[in-house]
Each structure stands twice: as structure tokens, then as C-alpha cells.
Legacy VTK file of the C-alpha trace (Angstrom):
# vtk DataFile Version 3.0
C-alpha trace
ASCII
DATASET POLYDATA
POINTS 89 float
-23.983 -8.329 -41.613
-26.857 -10.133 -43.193
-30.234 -9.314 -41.855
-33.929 -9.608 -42.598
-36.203 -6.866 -44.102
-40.056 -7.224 -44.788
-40.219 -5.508 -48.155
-44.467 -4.353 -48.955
-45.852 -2.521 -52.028
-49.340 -1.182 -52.794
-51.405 -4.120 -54.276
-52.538 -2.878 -57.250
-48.289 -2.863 -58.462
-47.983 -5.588 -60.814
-45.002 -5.650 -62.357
-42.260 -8.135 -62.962
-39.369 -5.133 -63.080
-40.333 -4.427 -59.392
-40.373 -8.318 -58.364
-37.331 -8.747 -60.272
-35.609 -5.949 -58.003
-36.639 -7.477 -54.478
-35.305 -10.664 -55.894
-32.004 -9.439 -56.849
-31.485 -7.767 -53.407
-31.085 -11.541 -51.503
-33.101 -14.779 -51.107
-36.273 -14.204 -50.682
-40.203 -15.227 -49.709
-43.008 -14.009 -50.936
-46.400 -14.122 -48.951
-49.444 -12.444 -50.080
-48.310 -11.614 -52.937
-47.441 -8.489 -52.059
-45.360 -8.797 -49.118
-41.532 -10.015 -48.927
-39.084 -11.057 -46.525
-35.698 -10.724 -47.784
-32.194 -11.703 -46.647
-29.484 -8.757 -47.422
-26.963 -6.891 -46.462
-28.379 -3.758 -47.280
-30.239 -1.394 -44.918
-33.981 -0.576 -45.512
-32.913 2.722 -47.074
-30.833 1.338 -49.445
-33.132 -1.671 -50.542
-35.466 1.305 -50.772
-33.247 3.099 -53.356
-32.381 0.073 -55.259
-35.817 -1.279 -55.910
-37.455 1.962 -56.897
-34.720 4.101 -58.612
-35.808 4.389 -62.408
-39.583 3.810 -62.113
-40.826 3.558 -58.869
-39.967 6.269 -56.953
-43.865 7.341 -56.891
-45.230 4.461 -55.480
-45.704 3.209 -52.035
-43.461 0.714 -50.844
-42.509 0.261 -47.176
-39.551 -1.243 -46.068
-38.550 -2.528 -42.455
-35.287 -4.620 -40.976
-36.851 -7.488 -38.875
-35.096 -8.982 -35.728
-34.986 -12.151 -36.681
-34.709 -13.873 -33.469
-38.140 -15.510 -32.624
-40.158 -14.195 -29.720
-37.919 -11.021 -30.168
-38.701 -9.952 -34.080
-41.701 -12.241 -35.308
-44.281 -14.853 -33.973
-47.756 -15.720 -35.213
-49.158 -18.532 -37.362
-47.947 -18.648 -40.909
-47.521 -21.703 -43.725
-44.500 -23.681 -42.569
-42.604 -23.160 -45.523
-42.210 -19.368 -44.087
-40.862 -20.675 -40.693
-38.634 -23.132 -42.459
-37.302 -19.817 -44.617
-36.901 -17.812 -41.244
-34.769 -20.741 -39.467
-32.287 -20.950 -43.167
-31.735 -17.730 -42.532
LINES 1 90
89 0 1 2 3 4 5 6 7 8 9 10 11 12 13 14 15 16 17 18 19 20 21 22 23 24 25 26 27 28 29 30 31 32 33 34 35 36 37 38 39 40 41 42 43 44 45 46 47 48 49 50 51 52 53 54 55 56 57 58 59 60 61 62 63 64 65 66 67 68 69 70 71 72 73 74 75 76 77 78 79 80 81 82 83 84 85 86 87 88
């Protein structure tokens, strides 16, 4: 079952191999720069695994599933295109 985790690295990682791996793991939005919402099948753990195996395993990334009905999982005041991501989901 598809579901939504918010996928966040420290800042000061800038690296295309690590961007590259959060985009291969579903479709995806960026915010921040440094913070991702991502559509998968995978849990957290194994997003975890696949995105830093062979590289990253020292660096801090945090990775959480997101209910993704509204009022229940998210709510605040973001660009629209983010709300118009959530709702494709």
C-alpha cells in the first residue's frame, strides 16, 4: 500500500547521489531544499536503508510515514503546489 513519508537530511548534505536516491524511491516534492515528501511503498526503515546504503550511512537523515488524510496527518500553510501534490496522491 502506497503511503507518504517526509524524508529530511542535515543541510549542509549536498549531493546529487543522495537526491537522486529519494527520487528513485516514488514521486516526490521537495520543500526547503532539504525536506521531501515522497509517495512509496516502502516503510521508513527501508527508504532509510535504500537512500543511505553505500555512502550515507553516517549522516543524519530522518525519516517518517505521514497520514495523509488532512486534519488527521498534516495542516498548516504551505505553497499550493504542495497541497495540489498531497491531494494527487
Amino acid at each position: 500500500m502506497k503511503k507518504i513519508i517526509l524524508v529530511i537530511y542535515d543541510p549542509s548534505i549536498e549531493n546529487d547521489v543522495l537526491k537522486d536516491r529519494i527520487k528513485s524511491l516514488g514521486r516526490s516534492y521537495v520543500f526547503w531544499n532539504n525536506h521531501w515528501l515522497v509517495e512509496t511503498n516502502l516503510t521508513a526503515e527501508e527508504a532509510y536503508h535504500k537512500i543511505t546504503d553505500n555512502g550515507f550511512e553516517n549522516q543524519s537523515i530522518f525519516i517518517s510515514v505521514i497520514n495523509s488524510k488532512p486534519s488527521e496527518g498534516y495542516w498548516g500553510i504551505m505553497n499550493k503546489t504542495l497541497w495540489s501534490w498531497l491531494k494527487n496522491e
